[in-house]
C-alpha positions in Angstrom: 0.0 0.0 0.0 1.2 3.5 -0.7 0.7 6.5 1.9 0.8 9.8 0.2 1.3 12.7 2.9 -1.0 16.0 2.5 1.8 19.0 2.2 1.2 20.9 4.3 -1.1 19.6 7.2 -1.1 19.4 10.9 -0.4 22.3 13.0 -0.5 26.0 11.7 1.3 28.6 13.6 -1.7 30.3 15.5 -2.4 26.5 16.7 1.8 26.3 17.9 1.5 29.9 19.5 -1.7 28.7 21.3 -0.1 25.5 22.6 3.0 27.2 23.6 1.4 29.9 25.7 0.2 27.4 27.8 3.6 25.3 27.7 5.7 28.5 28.8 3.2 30.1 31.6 3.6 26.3 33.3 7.3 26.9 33.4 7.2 29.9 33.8 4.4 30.4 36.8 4.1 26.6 37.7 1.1 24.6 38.4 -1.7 24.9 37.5 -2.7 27.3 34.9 -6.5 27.7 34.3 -7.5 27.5 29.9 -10.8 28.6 28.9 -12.2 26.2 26.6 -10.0 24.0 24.6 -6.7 25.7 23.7 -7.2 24.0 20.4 -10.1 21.5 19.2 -7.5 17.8 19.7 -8.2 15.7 22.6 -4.4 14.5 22.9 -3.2 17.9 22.7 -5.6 19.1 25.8 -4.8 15.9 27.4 -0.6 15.6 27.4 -1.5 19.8 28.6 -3.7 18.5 31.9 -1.1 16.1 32.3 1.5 19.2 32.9 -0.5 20.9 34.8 -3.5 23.1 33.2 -6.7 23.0 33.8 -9.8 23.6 31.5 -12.7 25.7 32.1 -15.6 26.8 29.9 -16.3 30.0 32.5 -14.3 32.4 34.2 -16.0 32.0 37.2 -14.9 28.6 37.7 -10.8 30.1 37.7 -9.9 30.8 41.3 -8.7 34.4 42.2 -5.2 35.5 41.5 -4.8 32.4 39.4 -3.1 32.5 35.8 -5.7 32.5 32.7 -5.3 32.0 29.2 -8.0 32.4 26.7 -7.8 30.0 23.6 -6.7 30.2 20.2 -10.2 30.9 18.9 -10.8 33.9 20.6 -13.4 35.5 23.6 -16.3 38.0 23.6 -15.1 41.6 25.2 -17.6 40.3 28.4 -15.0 37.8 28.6 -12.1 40.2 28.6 -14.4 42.5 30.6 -15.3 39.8 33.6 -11.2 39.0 33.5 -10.5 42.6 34.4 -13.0 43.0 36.7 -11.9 39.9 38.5 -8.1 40.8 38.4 -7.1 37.4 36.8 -3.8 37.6 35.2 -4.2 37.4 31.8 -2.7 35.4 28.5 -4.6 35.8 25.4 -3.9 32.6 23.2 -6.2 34.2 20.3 -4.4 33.6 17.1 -3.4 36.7 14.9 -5.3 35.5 12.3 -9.0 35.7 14.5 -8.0 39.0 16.0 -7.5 40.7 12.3 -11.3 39.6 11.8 -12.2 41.2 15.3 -10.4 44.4 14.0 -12.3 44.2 10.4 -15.9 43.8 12.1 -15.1 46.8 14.4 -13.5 48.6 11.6 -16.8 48.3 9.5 -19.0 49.1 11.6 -17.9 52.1 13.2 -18.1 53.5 9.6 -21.7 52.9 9.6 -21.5 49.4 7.8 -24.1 46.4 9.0 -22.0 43.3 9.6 -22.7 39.9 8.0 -20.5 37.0 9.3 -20.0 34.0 7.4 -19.3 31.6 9.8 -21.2 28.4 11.9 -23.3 28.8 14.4 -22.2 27.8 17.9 -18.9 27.7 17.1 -16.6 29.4 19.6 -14.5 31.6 17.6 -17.9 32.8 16.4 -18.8 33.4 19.6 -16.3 35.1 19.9 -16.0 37.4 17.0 -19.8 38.1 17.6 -18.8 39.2 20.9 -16.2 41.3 19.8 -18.1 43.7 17.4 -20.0 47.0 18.6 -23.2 46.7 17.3 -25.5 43.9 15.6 -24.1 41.0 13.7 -25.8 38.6 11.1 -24.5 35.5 11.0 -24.7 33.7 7.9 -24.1 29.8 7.4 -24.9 28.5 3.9 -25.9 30.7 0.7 -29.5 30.3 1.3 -29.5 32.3 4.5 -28.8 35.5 2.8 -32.5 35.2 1.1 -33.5 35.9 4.8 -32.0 38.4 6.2 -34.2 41.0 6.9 -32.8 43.8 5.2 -33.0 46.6 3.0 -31.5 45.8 -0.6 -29.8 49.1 -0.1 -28.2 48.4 3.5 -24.4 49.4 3.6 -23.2 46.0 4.4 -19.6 44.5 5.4 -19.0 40.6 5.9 -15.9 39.0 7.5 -15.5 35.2 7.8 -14.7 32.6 10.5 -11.0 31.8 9.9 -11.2 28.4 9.1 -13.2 28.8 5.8 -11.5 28.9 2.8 -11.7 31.1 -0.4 -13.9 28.3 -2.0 -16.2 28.0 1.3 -17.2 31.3 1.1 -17.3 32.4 -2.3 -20.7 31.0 -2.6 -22.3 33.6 -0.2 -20.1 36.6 -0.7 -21.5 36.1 -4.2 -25.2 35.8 -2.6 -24.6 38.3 -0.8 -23.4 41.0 -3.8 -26.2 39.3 -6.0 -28.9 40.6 -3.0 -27.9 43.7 -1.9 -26.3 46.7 -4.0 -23.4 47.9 -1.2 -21.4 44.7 0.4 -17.6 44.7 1.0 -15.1 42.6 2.5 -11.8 41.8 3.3 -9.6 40.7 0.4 -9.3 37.3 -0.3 -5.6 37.6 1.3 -6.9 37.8 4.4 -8.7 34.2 4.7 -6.6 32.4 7.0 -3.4 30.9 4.5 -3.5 27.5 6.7 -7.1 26.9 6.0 -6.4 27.4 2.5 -3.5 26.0 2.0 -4.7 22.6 3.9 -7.9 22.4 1.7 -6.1 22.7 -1.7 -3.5 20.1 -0.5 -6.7 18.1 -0.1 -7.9 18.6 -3.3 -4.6 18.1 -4.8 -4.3 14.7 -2.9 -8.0 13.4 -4.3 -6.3 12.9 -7.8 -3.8 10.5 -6.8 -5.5 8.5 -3.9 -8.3 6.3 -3.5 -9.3 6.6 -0.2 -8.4 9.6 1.9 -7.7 10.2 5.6 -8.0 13.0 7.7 -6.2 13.2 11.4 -8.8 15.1 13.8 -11.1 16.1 16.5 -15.1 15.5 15.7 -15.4 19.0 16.6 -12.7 20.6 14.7 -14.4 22.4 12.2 -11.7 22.7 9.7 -10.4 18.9 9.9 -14.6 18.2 9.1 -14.4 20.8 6.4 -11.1 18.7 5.0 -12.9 15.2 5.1 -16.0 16.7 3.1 -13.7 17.9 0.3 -12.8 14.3 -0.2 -16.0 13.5 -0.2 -17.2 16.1 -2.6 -14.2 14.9 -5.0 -15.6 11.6 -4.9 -13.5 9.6 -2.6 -14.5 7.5 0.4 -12.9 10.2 3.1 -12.8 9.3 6.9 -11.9 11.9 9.9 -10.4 9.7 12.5 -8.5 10.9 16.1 -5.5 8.9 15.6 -5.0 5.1 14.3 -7.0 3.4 16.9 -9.9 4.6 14.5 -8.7 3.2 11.8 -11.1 0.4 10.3 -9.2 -2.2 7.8 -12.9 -2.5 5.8 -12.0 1.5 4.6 -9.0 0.0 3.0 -10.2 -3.4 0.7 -9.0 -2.9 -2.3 -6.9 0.5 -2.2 -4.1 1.0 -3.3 -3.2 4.5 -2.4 -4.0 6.2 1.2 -4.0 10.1 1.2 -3.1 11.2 4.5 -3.8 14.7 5.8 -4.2 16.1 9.4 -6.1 19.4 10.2 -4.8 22.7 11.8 -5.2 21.5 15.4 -3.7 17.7 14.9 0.0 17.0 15.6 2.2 15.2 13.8 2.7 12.4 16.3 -1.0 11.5 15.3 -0.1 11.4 11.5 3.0 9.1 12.4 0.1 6.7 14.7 -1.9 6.5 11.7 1.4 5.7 9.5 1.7 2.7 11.6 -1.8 1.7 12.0 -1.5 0.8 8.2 1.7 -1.0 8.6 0.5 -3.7 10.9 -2.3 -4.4 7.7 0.8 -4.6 5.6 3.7 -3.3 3.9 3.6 0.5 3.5 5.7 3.1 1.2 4.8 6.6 2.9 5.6 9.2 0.1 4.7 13.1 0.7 3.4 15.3 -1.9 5.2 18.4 -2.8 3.2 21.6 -1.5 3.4 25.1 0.3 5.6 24.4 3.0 5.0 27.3 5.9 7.5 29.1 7.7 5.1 31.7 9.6 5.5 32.1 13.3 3.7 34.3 15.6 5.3 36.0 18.5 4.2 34.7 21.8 2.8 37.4 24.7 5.3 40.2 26.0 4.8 38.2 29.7 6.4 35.3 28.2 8.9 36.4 25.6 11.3 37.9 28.5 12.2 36.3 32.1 10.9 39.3 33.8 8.3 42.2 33.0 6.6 45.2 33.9 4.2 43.3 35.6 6.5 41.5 38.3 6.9 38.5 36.4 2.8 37.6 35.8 0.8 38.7 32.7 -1.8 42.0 33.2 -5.4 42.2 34.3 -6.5 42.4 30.4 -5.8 40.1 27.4 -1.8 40.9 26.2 -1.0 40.7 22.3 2.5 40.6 20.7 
C-alpha cells in the first residue's frame, strides 16, 4: 500500500502559538494554569497539557482568584475580557493573529456605519467570539441560502468578514449571494482568509487525484479537519476523519491501493505518524509526501512570556496581552 502525505497539514502557527502559551506560563508560573475552553479542538493535545499541569474551564467564574488565565486560540467576547479585568485574573490571550484581524475588520466596519454579515457556523466558539467582539448587531450567515433571509433593505451598507477556518472556496458562494442581494457589500480581500485553511484544503484537493481513499487526522469538533474530510467526499473519494489510528477500520482500506493522508490545523504530527503505523501492521507501506506550500510563519508569543521578567512583576496584566 502507498501512503501519500498532505503537504502541508497538521499544526498552523496560531495552533503552535496557542499550545505554547500554555507550555511557557507552566514553566514559567508553575502549576496549575486555568485555559478557557479548549486551547485548540485535539483531545491529545488538551490531554498531554492537563497532564503538565493546566486545567480547563468553559467560564471564568470557575478560575480561582489570582490564578493565571489563558484564553484560547479561537478567541473571547469583550464580556469575557471584561469579567477578567473585573476579577483581576492575570491574563494570556492565546487568540491567534489571524481571529484578531477579523475582530479588528468587524469593528473597523461598523464604526463607519456598515451592518456586519458573518460568514461563519453557528455555535462555534470563535464565532462566539468574533460576535462578541463587534459593537453593534451581527448577522450571522451559514450557507448561501441564508442571505435570502435576512431582513434587510436591498440598499443596506453591508460589510461581511469570515470565521478563519473557511476557505476562499467555502465562502465564495455567499459573498456572491450576498453582492447578487444587496447593491453595497464589501469585505476583506481574499488575502486575508486564513493561508492555513487554505492551503490545507487545496493540498486536499490536490491529494484526491492521486488516492483512493483519503484520511484525515482530527477532532469531531474541529471544524476545519470536518471541512477537509467533506472535500474528499465532494471529489468523490471514500474520506474518513479519525483521532488517531486506533480509529482506523481495515474494511475503509479493501481494495486501495493509495492512502492520502492529511491532518487538520489543530492535529500534531505524532498522530499522523500513529496513523502511518496503524497501516503497517495491515501490511507493507511506502509513505511518500506530496510536494506543497511548506509554511515558515510564526507568531510572536505574549510580551509576559517572551522575557524572564516584566513590567508586571513577572505575571501577565489584568487584560488580554498581544505581541
Amino acid at each position: 500500500m502507498r501512503v501519500v502525505l498532505a503537504q502541508p497539514r497538521g499544526f498552523c502557527a496560531g495552533v503552535v502559538r496557542a499550545i505554547d502559551i500554555v507550555d511557557k506560563a507552566l514553566e514559567k508560573f508553575g502549576r496549575p494554569v486555568y485555559v478557557r475552553h479548549e486551547i485548540v479542538h485535539n483531545r491529545h493535545v488538551v490531554d498531554g497539557l492537563k497532564a503538565k499541569g493546566a486545567i480547563f474551564v468553559e467560564e471564568l467564574s470557575e478560575v480561582p482568584e489570582g490564578a493565571i488565565t489563558v484564553f484560547s486560540a479561537h478567541g473571547v467576547a469583550r464580556s469575557v475580557v471584561d469579567e477578567a479585568k473585573t476579577r483581576n485574573l492575570p491574563v494570556l490571550d492565546a487568540t491567534c493573529p489571524l481571529v484578531s484581524k477579523v475582530h479588528a475588520q468587524g469593528k473597523y466596519y461598523v464604526t463607519r456605519g456598515r451592518t456586519l454579515i458573518l460568514i461563519g457556523h453557528a455555535g462555534h466558539p470563535e464565532v462566539e467570539g468574533t460576535m462578541g467582539r463587534v459593537p453593534g448587531p451581527v448577522h450571522l450567515v451559514g450557507a448561501e441560502s441564508e442571505v435570502a433571509t435576512l431582513d434587510l433593505p436591498a440598499d443596506t451598507p453591508l460589510a461581511y468578514v469570515t470565521q478563519t477556518t473557511l476557505s476562499v472556496d467555502d465562502t465564495k458562494t455567499i459573498i456572491s449571494a450576498l453582492k447578487a442581494r444587496f447593491t453595497d457589500v464589501v469585505g476583506p480581500d481574499t488575502a486575508d482568509i486564513c493561508y492555513a485553511t487554505q492551503h490545507r484544503q487545496s493540498a486536499v484537493r490536490d491529494l484526491c487525484r492521486v488516492a483512493d481513499v483519503i484520511l484525515v487526522v482530527g477532532a469531531k469538533n474541529s471544524s476545519n479537519s470536518s471541512r477537509l474530510r467533506e472535500i474528499g467526499i465532494e471529489e468523490g473519494l471514500p474520506s474518513y476523519l479519525i483521532a488517531d489510528g486506533s480509529e482506523l477500520d481495515p474494511s475503509w482500506l479493501q481494495g486501495v491501493e493509495t492512502v492520502g493522508l492529511t491532518a487538520g490545523a489543530s492535529a500534531p504530527e505524532e498522530l499522523v505518524l500513529g496513523v502511518i503505523e496503524a497501516l503497517r501492521r495491515l501490511g507493507d507501506v511506502e509513505v511518500v509526501e506530496m510536494d506543497g506550500i511548506r509554511e515558515d510563519i510564526e507568531f510572536r508569543l505574549p510580551a509576559a512570556l517572551r522575557s524572564a521578567s516584566d513590567r508586571w512583576g513577572g505575571r501577565p496584566n489584568g487584560g488580554s496581552r498581544r505581541a
